[in-house]
DRENDO-1510 file (C-alpha; in Angstrom, 1 decimal, always signed):
<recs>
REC; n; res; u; v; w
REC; 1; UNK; -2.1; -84.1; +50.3 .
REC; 2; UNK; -1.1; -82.3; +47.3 .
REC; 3; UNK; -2.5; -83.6; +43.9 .
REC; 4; UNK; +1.4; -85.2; +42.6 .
REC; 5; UNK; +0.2; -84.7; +38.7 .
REC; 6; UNK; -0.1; -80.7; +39.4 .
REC; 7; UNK; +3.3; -79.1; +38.5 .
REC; 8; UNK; +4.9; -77.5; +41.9 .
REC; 9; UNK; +4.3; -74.0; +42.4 .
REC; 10; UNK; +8.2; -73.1; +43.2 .
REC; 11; UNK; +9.9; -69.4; +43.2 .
REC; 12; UNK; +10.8; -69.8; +40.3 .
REC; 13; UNK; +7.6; -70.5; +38.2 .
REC; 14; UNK; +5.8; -67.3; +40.9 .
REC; 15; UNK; +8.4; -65.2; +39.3 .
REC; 16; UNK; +8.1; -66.7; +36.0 .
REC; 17; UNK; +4.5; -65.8; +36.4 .
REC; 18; UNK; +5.1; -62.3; +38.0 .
REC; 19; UNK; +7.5; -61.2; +34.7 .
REC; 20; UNK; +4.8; -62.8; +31.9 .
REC; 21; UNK; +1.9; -60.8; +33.8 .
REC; 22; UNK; +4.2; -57.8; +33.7 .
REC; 23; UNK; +4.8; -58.1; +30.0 .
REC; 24; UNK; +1.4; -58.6; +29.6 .
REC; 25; UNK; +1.1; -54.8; +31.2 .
REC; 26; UNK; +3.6; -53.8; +28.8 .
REC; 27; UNK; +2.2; -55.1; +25.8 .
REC; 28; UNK; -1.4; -53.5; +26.7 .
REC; 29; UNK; +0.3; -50.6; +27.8 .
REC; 30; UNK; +2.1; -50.0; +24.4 .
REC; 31; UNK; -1.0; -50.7; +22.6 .
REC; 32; UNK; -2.9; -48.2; +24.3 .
REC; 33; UNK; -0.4; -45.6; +23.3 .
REC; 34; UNK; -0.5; -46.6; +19.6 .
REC; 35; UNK; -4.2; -46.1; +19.9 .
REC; 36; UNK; -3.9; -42.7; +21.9 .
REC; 37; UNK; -1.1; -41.7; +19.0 .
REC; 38; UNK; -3.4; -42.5; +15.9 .
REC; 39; UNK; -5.6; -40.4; +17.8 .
REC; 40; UNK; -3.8; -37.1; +18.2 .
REC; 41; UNK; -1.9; -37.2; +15.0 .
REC; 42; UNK; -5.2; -37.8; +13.5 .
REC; 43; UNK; -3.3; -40.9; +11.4 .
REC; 44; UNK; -3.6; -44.6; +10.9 .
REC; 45; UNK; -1.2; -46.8; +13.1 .
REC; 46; UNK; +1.4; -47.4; +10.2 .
REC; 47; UNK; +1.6; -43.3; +9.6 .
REC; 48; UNK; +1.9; -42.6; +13.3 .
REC; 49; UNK; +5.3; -40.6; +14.1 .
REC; 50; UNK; +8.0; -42.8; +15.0 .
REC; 51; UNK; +8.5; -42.0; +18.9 .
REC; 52; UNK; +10.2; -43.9; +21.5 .
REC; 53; UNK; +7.9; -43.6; +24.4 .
REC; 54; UNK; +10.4; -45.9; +27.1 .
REC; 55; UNK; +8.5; -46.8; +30.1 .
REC; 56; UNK; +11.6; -47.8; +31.5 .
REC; 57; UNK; +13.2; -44.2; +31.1 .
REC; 58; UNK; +10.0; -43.1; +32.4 .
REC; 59; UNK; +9.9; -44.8; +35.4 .
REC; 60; UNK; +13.9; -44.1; +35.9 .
REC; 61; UNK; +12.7; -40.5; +36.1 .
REC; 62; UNK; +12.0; -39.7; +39.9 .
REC; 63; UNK; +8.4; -37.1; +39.5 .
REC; 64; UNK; +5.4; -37.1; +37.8 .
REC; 65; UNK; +6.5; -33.8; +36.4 .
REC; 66; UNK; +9.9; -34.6; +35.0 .
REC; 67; UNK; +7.7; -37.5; +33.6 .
REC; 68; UNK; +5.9; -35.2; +31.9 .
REC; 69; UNK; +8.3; -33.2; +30.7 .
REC; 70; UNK; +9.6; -36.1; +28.8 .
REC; 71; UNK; +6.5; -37.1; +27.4 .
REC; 72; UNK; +5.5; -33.5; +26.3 .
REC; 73; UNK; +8.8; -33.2; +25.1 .
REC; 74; UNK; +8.4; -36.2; +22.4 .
REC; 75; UNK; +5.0; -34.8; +21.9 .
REC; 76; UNK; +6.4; -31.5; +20.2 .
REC; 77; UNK; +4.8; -31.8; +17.0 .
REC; 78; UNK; +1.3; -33.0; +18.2 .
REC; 79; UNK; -0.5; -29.2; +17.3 .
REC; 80; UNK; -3.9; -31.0; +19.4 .
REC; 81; UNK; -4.0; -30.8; +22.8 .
REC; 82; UNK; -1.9; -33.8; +24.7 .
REC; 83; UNK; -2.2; -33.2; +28.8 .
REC; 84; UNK; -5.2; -36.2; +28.9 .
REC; 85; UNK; -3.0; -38.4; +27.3 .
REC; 86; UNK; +0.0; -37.2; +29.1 .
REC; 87; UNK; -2.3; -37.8; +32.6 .
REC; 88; UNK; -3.5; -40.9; +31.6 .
REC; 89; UNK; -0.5; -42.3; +30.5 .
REC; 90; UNK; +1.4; -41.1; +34.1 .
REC; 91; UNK; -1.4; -43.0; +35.5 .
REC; 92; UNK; -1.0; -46.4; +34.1 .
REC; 93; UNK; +2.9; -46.1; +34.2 .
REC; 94; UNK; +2.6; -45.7; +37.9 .
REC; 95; UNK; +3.1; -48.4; +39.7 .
REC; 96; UNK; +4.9; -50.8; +37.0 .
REC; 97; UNK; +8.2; -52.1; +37.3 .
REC; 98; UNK; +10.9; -51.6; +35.2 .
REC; 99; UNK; +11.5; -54.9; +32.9 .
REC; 100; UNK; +14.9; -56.5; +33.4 .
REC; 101; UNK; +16.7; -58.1; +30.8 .
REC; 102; UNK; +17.8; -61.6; +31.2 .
REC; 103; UNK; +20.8; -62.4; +32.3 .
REC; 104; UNK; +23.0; -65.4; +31.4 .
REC; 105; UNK; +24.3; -67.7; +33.5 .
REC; 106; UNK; +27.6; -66.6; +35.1 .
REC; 107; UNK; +26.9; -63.5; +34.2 .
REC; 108; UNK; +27.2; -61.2; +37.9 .
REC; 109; UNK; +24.7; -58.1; +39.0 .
REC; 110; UNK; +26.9; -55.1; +39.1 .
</recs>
């Protein structure tokens, strides 16, 4: 018999669960590339380009290559060489899932 002070584990808290543990990704994620950024522009964090790495554009993309491409494209001005962090960043993009953004209620999915 199931402990009645334990909150219910409904679809709605999994999911709940599922999108905080995606954020979490994110948030790692984009903190990795800050750190990968200081790195090849040789700069503190506050004097790193201002680029818009979008893992959701990214992953909207439909090859590794054309990912890539867009990376190395935002990467024009990085004179060191970028393909690791291109590579590794391909890497831990694949297999994330775009985030969604909230909807509000009586809003309806095109």
């Amino acid at each position: 018999m199931p402990d009645p002070s334990l909150p219910l584990r409904t679809p709605c808290n999994l999911k709940g669960q599922w999108q905080r543990k995606e954020l979490r990704r994110r948030l790692n994620l984009e903190e990795w590339i800050v750190s990968q950024l200081m790195n090849l522009y040789d700069c503190e964090e506050d004097e790193v380009p201002e680029l818009e790495i979008d893992v959701d554009e990214l992953l909207d993309l439909p090859s590794d290559v054309e990912r890539a491409i867009r990376v190395k494209m935002l990467l024009v001005d990085c004179y060191k060489p970028n393909d690791d962090f291109v590579a590794a960043l391909l890497e831990k993009v694949r297999g994330m899932q775009k985030l969604s953004t909230p909807q509000k209620k009586g809003e309806l999915t095109p």
